[in-house]
C-alpha positions in Angstrom: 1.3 -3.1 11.3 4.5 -5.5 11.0 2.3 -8.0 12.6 -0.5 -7.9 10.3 1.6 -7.9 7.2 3.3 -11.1 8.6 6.7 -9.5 9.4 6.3 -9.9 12.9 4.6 -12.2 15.2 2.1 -11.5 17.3 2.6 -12.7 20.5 -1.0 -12.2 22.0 -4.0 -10.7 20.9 -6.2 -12.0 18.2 -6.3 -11.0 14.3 -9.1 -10.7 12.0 -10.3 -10.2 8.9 -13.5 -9.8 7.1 -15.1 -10.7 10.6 -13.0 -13.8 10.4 -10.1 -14.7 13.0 -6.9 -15.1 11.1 -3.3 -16.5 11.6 -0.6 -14.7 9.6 2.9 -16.0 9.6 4.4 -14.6 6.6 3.9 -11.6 4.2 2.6 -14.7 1.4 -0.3 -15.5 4.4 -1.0 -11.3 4.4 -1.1 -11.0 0.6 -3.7 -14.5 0.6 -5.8 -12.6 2.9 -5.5 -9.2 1.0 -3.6 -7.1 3.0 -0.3 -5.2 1.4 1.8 -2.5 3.2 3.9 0.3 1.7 6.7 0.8 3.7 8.2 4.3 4.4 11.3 3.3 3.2 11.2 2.0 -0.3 11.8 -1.2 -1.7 12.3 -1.2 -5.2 14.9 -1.8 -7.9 16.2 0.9 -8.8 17.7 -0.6 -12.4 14.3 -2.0 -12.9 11.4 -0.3 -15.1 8.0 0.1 -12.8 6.4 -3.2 -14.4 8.9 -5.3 -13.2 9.0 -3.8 -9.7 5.6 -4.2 -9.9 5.4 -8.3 -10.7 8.3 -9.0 -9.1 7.4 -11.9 -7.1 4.0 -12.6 -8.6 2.4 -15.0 -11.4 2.4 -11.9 -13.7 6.0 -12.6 -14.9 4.1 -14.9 -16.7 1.6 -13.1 -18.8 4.4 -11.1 -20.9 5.3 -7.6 -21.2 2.1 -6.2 -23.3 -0.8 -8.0 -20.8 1.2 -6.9 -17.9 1.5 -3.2 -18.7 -2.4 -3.5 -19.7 -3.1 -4.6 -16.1 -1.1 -2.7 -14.8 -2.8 0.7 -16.7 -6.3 -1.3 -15.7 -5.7 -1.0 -12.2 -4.0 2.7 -12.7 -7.5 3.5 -14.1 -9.5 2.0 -11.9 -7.9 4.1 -9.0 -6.7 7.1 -10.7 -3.1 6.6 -10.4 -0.7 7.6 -13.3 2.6 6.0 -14.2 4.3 4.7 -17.0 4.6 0.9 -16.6 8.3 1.2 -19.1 9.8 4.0 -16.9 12.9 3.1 -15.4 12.8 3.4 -10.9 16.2 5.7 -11.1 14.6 8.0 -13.4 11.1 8.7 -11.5 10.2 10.9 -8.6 9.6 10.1 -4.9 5.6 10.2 -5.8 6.1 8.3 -8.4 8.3 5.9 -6.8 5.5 5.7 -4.3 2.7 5.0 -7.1 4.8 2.1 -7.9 5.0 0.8 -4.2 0.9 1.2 -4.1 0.7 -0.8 -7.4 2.2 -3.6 -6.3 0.3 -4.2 -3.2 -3.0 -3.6 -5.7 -1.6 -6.2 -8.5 -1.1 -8.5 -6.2 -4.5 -8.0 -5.0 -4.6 -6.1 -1.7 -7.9 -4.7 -0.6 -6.3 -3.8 2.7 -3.4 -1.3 2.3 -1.2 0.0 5.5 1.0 3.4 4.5 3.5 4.0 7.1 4.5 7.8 7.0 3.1 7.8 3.7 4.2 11.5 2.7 7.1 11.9 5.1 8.7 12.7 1.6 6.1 14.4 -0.6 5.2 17.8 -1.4 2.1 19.4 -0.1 0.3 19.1 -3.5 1.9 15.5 -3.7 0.1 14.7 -0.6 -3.3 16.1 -1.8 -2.9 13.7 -4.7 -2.3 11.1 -2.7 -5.4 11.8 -0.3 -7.7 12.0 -3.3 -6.4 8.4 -4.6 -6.9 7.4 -1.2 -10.5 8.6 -1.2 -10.9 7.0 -4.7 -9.8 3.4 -3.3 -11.7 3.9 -0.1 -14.6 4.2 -2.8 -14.1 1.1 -4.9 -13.7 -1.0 -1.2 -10.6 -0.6 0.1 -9.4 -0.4 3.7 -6.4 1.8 4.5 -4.4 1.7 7.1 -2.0 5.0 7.3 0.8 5.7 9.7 1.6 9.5 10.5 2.6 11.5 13.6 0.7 14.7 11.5 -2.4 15.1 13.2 -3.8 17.4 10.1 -3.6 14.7 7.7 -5.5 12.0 10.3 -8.3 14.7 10.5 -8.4 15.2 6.7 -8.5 11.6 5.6 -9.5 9.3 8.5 -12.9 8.4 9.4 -11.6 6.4 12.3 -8.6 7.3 14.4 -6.6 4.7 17.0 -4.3 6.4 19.0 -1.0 4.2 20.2 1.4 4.7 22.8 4.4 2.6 23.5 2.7 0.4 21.7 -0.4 0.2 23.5 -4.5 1.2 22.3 -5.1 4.6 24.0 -8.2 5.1 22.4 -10.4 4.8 19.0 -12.3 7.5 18.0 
């Protein structure tokens, strides 16, 4: 996954995307081609409210506060996430720190999302929220990618399953 959001490089094998064979060298070639990863571990700013997090690095530092925080509550919308684009990082929850990692990969345009160990620190009832926004963004055309060693979660949201071992393909199914 560190690979295919241009962390690592790949030194064999073949990537592609939309059909089309790709060569990604950075995370700025991943987010071109649409694909964003939420890492376990979280990287935000702590000091920072969500929006900011959220543009950080993009041409939306550009629009001002008012038309950011409307995109921002567009895209919330559009996949039924909920935060509050003034709230400050130190004062939110895990899940919502989470929400904020999602919504940047989504303002920046990702239509291919990777979750490693995506509720390695939610509740049970966080994680059913999570797996219905899931759903909702597998609905409007999203492809995600999610990292977990719990096999009840890969049989309640995956339709496919790859199985890896010391980092080879054991089998798709």
């Amino acid at each position: 996954m560190n690979m295919l959001s241009g962390i690592y490089h790949p030194d064999g094998g073949s990537i592609f995307v939309g059909g089309q064979e790709v060569t990604i060298n950075s995370p700025v070639d991943a987010t071109k081609l649409g694909i964003g990863m939420i890492h376990q571990h979280f990287k935000l700013v702590e000091a920072f409210q969500a929006m900011d997090n959220i543009v950080m690095g993009t041409e939306g530092r550009k629009l001002g506060a008012r038309a950011t925080s409307a995109k921002i509550r567009e895209i919330c919308d559009k996949y039924g996430l909920e935060i509050d684009p003034e709230k400050y990082v130190y004062d939110m929850s895990v899940s919502e720190k989470q929400t904020v990692e999602i919504l940047k990969v989504l303002y920046k345009g990702a239509q291919i999302l990777i979750l490693d160990e995506p509720t390695a620190v939610l509740t049970p009832q966080e994680t059913d929220r999570l797996f219905a926004i899931l759903r909702k963004m597998k609905e409007k055309g999203c492809a995600i990618i999610i990292i977990t060693h719990k096999l009840q979660e890969v049989l309640s949201i995956s339709d496919r399953v790859t199985i890896l071992r010391k980092g080879r393909s054991i089998e798709t199914v």
